[in-house]
N, C-alpha and C positions, 0 to 999 in steps of 0.2 A: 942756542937758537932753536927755536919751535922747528919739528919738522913733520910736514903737511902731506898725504898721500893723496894721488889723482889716479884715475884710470881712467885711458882712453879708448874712447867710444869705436875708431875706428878699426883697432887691431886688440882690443880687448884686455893689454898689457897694463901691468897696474904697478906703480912708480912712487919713490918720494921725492920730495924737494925740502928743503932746508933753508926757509926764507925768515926775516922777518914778521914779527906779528901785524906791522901795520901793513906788510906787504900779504897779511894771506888771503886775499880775496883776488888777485891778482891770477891770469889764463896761465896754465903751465902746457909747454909742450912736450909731449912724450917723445923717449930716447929715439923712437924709432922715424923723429919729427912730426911726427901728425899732430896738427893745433885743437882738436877735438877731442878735449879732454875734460873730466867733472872731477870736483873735488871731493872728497870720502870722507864720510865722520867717524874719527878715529874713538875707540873704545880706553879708558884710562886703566889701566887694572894695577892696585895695588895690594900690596902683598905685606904680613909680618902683622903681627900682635900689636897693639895698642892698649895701654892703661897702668895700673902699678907696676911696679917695683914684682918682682914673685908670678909675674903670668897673671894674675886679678885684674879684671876689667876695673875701669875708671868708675867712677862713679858719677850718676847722673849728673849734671847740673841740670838749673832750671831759668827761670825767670824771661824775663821777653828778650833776652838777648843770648841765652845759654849761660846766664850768671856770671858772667866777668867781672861786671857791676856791682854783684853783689845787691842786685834785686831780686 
């Protein structure tokens, strides 16, 4: 389950919640109960190598879909 961070406005505390995706638009209140809270856009950071076999990057692909197709 997605989990969403809020800080609230009133006490400055900053929180996550662990909701559904079709619930993340939905007010959260902070632990300290105050309903005056915004929701924060979380940064994805991924990590570790990508491509062959040996450390060697992938190789390009092309075409209008990134060559899956084999266009």
């Amino acid at each position: 389950m997605p989990r969403y961070e809020f800080r609230c406005r009133a006490c400055g505390d900053t929180f996550e919640v662990n909701r559904s995706m079709a619930a993340a638009g939905e007010p959260a209140s902070c632990p300290q109960g105050h309903a005056d809270t915004v929701k924060l856009l979380s940064a994805v950071a991924v990590t570790g190598r990508s491509g062959a076999a040996g450390g060697a990057p992938a190789p390009a692909a092309g075409g209008c879909c990134g060559g899956a197709c084999g266009c």
